[in-house]
N, CA, C and O atoms as a GROMACS GRO file, in nm:
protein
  404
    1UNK      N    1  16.687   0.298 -11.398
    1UNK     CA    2  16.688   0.184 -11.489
    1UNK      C    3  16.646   0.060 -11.412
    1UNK      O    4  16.716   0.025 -11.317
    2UNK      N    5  16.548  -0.002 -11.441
    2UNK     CA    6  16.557  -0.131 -11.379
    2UNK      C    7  16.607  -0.230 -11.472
    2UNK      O    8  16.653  -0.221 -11.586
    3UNK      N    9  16.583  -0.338 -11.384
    3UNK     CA   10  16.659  -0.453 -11.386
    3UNK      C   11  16.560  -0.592 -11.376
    3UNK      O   12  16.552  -0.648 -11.267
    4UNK      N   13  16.491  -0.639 -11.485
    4UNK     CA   14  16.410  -0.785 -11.430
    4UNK      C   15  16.410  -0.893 -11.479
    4UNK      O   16  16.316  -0.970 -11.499
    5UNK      N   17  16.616  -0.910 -11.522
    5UNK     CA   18  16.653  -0.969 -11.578
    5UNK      C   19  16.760  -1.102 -11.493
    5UNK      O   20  16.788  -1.218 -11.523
    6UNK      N   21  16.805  -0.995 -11.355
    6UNK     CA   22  16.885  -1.049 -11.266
    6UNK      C   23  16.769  -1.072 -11.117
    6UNK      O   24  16.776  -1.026 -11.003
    7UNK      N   25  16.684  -1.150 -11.172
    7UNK     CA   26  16.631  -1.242 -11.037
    7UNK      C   27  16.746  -1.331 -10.914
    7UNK      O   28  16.834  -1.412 -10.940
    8UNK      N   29  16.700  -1.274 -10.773
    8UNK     CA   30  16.793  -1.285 -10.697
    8UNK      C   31  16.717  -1.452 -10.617
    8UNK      O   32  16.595  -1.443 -10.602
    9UNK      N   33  16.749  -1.521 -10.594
    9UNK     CA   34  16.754  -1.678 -10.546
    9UNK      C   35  16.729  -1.587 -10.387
    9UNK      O   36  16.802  -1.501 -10.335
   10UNK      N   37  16.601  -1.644 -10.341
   10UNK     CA   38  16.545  -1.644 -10.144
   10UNK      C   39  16.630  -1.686 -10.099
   10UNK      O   40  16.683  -1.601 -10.027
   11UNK      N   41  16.698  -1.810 -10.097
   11UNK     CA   42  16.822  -1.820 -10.018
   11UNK      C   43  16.951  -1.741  -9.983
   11UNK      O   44  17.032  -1.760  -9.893
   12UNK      N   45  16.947  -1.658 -10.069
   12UNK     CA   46  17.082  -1.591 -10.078
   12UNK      C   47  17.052  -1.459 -10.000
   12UNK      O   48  17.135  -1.369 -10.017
   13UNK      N   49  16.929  -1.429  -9.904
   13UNK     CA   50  16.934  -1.311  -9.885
   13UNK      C   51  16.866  -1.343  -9.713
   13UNK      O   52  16.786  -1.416  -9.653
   14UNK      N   53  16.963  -1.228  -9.692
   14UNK     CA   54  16.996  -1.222  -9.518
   14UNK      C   55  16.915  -1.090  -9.482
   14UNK      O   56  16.875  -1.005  -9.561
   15UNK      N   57  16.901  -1.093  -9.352
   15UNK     CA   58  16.826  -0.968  -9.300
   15UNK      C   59  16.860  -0.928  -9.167
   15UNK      O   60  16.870  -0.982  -9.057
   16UNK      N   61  16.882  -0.751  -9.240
   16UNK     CA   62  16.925  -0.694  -9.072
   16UNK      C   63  16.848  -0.684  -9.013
   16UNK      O   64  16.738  -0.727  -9.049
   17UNK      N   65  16.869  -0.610  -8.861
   17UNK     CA   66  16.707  -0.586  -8.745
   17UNK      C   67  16.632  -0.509  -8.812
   17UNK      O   68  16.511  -0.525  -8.796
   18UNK      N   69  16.682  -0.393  -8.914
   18UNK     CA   70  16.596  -0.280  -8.935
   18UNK      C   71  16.541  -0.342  -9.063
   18UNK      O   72  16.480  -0.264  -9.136
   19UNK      N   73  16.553  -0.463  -9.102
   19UNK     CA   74  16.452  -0.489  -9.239
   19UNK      C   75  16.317  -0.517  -9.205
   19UNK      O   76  16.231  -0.512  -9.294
   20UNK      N   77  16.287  -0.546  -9.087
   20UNK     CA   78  16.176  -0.573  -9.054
   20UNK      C   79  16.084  -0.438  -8.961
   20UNK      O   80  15.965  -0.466  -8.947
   21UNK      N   81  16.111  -0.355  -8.924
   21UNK     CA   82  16.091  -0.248  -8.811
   21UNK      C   83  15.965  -0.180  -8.849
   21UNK      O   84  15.894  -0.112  -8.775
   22UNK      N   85  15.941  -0.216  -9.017
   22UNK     CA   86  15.821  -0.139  -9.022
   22UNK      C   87  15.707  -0.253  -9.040
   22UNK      O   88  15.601  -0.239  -9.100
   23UNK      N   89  15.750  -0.361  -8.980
   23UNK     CA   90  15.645  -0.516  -8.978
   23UNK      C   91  15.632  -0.556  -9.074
   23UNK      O   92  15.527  -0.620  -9.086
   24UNK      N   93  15.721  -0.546  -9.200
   24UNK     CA   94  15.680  -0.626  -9.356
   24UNK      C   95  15.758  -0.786  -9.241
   24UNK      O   96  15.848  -0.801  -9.159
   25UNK      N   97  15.660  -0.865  -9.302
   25UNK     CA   98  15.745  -1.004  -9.253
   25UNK      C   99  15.822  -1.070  -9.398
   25UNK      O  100  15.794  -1.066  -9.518
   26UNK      N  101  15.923  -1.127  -9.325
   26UNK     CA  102  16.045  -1.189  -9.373
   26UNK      C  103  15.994  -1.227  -9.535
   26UNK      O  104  16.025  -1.188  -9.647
   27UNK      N  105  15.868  -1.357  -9.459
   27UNK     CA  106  15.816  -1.397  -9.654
   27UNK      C  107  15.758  -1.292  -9.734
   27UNK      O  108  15.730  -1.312  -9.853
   28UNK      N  109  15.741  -1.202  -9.687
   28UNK     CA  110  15.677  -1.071  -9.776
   28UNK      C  111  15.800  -1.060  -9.854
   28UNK      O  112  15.821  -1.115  -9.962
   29UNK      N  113  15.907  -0.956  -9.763
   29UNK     CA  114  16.028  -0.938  -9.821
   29UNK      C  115  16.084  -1.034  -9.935
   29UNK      O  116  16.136  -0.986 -10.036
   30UNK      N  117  16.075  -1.158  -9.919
   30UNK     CA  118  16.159  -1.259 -10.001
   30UNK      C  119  16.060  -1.266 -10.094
   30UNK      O  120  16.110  -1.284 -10.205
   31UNK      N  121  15.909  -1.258 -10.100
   31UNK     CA  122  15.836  -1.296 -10.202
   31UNK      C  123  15.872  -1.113 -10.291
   31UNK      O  124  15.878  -1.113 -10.414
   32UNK      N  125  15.883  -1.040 -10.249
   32UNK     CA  126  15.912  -0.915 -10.353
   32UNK      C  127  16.047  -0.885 -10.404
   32UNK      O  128  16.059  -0.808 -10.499
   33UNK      N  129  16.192  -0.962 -10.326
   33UNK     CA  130  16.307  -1.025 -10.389
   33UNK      C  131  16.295  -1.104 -10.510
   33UNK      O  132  16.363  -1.085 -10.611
   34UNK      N  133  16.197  -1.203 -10.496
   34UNK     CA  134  16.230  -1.297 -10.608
   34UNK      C  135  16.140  -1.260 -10.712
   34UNK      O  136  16.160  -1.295 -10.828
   35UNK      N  137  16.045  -1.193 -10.679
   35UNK     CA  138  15.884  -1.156 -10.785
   35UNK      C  139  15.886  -1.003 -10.816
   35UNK      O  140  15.779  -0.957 -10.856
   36UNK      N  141  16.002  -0.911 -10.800
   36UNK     CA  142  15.950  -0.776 -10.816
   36UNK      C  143  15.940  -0.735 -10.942
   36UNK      O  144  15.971  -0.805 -11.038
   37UNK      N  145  15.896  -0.620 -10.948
   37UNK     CA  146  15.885  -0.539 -11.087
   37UNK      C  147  16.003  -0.446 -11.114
   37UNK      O  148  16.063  -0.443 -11.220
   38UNK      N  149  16.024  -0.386 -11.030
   38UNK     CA  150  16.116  -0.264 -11.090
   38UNK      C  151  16.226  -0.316 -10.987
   38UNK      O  152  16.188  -0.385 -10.893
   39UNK      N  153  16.366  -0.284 -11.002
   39UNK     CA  154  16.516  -0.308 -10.953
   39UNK      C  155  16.551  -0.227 -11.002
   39UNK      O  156  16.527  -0.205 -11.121
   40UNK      N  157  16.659  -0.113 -10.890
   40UNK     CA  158  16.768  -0.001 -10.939
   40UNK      C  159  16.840   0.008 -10.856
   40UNK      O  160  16.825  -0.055 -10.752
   41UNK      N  161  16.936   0.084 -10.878
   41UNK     CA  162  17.062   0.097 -10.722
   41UNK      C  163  17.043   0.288 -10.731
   41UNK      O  164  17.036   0.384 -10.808
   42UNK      N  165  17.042   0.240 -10.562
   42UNK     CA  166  17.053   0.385 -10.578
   42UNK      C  167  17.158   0.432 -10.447
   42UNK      O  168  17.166   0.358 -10.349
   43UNK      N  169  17.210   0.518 -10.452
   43UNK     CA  170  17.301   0.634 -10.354
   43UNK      C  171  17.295   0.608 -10.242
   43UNK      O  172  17.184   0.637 -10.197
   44UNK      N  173  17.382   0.551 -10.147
   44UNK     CA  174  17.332   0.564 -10.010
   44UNK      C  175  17.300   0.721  -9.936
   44UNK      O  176  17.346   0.832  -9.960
   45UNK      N  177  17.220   0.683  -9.857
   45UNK     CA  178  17.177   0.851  -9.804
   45UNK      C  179  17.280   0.909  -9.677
   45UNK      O  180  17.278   0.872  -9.560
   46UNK      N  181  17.359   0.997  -9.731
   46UNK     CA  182  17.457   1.078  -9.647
   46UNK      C  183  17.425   1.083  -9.530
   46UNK      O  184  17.312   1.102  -9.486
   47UNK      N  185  17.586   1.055  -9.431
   47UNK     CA  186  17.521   1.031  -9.306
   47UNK      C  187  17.510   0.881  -9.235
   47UNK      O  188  17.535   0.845  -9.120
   48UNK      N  189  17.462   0.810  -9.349
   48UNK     CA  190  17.407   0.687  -9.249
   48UNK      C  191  17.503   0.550  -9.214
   48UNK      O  192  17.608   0.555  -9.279
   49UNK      N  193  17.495   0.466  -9.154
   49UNK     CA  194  17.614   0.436  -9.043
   49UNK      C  195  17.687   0.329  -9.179
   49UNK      O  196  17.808   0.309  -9.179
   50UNK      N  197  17.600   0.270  -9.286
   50UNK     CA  198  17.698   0.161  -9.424
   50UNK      C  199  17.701   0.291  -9.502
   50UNK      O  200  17.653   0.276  -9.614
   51UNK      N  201  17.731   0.377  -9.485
   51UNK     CA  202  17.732   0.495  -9.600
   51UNK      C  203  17.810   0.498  -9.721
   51UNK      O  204  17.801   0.582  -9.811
   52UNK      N  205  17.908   0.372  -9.716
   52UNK     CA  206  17.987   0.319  -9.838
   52UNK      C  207  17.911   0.223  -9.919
   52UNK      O  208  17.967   0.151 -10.002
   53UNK      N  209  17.781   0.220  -9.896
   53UNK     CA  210  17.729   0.104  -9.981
   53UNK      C  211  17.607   0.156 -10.062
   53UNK      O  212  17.525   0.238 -10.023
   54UNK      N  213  17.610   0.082 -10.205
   54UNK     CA  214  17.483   0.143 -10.280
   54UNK      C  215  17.378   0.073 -10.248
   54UNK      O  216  17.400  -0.044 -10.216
   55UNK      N  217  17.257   0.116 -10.246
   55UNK     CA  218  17.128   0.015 -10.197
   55UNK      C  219  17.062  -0.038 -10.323
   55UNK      O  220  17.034   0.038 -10.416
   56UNK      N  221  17.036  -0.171 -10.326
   56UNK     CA  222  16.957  -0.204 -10.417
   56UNK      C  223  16.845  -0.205 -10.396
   56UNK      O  224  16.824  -0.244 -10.282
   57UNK      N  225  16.692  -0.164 -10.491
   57UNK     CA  226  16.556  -0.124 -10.433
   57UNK      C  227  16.504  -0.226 -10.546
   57UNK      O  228  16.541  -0.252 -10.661
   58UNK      N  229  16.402  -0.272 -10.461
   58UNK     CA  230  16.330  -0.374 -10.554
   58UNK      C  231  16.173  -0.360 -10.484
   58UNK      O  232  16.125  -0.406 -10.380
   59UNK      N  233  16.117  -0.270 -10.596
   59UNK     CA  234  15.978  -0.240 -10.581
   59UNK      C  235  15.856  -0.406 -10.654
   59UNK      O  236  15.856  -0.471 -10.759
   60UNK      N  237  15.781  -0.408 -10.540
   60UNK     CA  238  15.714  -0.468 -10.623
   60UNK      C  239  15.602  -0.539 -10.491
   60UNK      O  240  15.598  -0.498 -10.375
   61UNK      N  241  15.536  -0.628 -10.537
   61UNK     CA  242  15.420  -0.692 -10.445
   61UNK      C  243  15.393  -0.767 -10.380
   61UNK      O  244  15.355  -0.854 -10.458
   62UNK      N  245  15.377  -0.818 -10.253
   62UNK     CA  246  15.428  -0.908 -10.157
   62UNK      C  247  15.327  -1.008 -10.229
   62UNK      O  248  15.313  -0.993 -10.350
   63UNK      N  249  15.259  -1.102 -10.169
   63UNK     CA  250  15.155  -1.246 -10.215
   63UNK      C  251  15.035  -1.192 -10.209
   63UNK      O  252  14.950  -1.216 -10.295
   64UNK      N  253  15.009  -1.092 -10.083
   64UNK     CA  254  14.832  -1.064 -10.047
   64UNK      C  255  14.832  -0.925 -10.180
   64UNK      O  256  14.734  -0.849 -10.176
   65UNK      N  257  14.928  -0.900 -10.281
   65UNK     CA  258  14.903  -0.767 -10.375
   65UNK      C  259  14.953  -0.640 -10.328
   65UNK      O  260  14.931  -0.546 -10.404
   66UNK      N  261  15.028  -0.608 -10.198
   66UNK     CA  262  15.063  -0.495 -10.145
   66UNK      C  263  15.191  -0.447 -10.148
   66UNK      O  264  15.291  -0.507 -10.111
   67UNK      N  265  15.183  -0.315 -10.203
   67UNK     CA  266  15.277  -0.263 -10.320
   67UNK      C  267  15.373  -0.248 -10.168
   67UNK      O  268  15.320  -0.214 -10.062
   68UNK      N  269  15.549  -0.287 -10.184
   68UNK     CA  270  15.633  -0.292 -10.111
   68UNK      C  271  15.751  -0.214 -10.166
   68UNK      O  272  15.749  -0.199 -10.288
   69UNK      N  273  15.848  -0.165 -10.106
   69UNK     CA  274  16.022  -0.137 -10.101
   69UNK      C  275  16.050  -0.186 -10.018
   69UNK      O  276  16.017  -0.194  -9.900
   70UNK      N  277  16.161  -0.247 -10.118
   70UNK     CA  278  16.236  -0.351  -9.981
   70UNK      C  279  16.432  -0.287 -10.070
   70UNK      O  280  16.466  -0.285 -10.188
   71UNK      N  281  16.498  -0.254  -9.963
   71UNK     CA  282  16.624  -0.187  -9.993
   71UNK      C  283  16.701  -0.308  -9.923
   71UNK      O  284  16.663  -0.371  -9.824
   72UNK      N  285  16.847  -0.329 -10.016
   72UNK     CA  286  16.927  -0.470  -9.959
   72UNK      C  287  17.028  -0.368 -10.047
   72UNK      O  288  17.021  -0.286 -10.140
   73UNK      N  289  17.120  -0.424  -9.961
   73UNK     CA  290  17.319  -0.411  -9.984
   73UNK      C  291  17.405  -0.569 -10.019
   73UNK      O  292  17.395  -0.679  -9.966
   74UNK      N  293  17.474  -0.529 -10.110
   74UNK     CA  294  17.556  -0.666 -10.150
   74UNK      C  295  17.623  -0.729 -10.055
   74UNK      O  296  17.680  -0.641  -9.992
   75UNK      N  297  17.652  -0.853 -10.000
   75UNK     CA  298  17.704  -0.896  -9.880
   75UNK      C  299  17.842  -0.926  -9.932
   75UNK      O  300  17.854  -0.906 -10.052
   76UNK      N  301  17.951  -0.970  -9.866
   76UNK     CA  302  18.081  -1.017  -9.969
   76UNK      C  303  18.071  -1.140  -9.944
   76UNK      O  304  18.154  -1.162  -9.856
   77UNK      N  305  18.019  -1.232  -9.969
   77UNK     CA  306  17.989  -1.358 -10.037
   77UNK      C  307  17.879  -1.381 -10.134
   77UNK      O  308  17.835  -1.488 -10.176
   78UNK      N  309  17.838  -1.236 -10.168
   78UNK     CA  310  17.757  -1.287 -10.341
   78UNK      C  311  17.562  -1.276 -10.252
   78UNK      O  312  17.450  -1.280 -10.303
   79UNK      N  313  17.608  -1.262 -10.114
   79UNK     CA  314  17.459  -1.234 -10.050
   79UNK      C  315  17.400  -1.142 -10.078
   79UNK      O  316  17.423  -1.084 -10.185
   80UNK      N  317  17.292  -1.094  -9.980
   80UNK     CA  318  17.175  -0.970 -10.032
   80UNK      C  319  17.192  -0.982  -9.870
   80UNK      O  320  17.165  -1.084  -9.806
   81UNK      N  321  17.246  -0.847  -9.808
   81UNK     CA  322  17.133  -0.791  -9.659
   81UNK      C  323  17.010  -0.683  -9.688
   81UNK      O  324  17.010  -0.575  -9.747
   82UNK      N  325  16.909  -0.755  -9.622
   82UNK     CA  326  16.792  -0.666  -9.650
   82UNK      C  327  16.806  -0.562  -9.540
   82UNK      O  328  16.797  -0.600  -9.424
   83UNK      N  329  16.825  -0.452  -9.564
   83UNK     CA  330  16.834  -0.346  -9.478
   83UNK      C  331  16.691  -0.226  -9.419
   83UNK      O  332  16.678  -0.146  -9.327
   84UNK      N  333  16.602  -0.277  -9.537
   84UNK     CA  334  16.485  -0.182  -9.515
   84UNK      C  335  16.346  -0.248  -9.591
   84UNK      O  336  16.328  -0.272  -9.710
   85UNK      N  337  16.271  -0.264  -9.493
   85UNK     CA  338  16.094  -0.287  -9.632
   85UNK      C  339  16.030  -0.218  -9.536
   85UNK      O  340  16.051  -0.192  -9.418
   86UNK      N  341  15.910  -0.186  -9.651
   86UNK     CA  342  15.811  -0.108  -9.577
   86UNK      C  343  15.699  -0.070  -9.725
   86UNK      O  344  15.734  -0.058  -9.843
   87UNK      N  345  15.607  -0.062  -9.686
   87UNK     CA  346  15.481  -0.048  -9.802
   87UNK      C  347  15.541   0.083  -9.842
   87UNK      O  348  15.584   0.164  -9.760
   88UNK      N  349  15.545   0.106 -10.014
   88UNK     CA  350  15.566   0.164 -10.107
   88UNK      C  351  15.503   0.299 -10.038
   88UNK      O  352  15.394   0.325  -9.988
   89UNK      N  353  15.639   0.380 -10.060
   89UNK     CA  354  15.620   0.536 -10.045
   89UNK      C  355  15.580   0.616 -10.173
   89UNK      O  356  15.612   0.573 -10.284
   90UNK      N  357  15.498   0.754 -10.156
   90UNK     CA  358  15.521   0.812 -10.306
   90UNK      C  359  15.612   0.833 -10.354
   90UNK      O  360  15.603   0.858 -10.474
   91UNK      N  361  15.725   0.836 -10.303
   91UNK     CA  362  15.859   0.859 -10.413
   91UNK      C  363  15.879   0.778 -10.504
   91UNK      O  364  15.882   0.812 -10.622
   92UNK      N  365  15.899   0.639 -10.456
   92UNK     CA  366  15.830   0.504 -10.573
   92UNK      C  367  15.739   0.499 -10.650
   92UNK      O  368  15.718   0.421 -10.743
   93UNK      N  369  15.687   0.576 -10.615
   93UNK     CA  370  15.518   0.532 -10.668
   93UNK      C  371  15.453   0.508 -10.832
   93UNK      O  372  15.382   0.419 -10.880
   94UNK      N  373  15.536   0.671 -10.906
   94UNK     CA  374  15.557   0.678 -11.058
   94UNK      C  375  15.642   0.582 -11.082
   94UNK      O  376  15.567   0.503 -11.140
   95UNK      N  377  15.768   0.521 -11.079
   95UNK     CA  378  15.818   0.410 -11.141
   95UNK      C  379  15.811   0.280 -11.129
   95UNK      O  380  15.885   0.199 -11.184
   96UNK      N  381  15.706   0.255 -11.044
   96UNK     CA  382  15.618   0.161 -11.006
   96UNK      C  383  15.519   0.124 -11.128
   96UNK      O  384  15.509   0.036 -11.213
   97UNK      N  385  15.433   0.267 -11.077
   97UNK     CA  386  15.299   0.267 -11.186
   97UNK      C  387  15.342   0.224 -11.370
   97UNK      O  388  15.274   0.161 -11.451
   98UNK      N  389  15.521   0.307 -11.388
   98UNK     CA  390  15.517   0.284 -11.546
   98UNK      C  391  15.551   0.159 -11.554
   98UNK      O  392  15.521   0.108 -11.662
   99UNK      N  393  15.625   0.063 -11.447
   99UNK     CA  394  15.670  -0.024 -11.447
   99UNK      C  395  15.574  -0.159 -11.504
   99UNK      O  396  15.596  -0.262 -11.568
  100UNK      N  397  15.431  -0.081 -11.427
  100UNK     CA  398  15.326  -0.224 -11.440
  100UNK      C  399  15.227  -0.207 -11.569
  100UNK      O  400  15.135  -0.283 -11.599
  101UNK      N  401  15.269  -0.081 -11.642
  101UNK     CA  402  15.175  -0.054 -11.768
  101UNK      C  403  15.224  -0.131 -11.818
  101UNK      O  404  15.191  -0.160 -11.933
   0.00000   0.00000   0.00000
């Protein structure tokens, strides 16, 4: 289900080391926070070290048009940590595509 009703405010969102690791830069990330297309929460993946937390995914297009995932966890003050971006995988890819018909 998305969501492109609850636009999240650039200020409010923080970033771990690994949000950046695959070189999306910071304003990419924040420009596909505040501008995306599709928003869902999904499952954290078993195993991994916040494994109590659901990830929020917000697919959508940095400024230069390049299709992004960027994954963030709720902070407890109402924040966003960006935990992961990186140019759109095929697993995204179909709810992307119906997203922009």
């Amino acid at each position: 289900m998305s969501d492109n009703s609850a636009r999240v405010s650039t200020s409010s969102v923080r970033f771990a080391r690994s949000a950046t690791k695959h070189r999306v830069s910071k304003e990419s990330i924040r420009h596909v926070v505040a501008h995306y297309r599709v928003r869902f929460e999904e499952p954290p993946p078993g195993g991994s070290p916040a494994s109590r937390s659901t990830r929020i995914v917000y697919l959508g297009e940095d400024m230069h048009g390049h299709p992004l995932e960027v994954m963030a966890v709720e902070g407890n003050h109402g924040d966003q940590l960006v935990i992961h971006a990186m140019p759109q995988r095929e697993k995204y890819r179909k709810r992307y595509e119906e997203a922009t018909q």
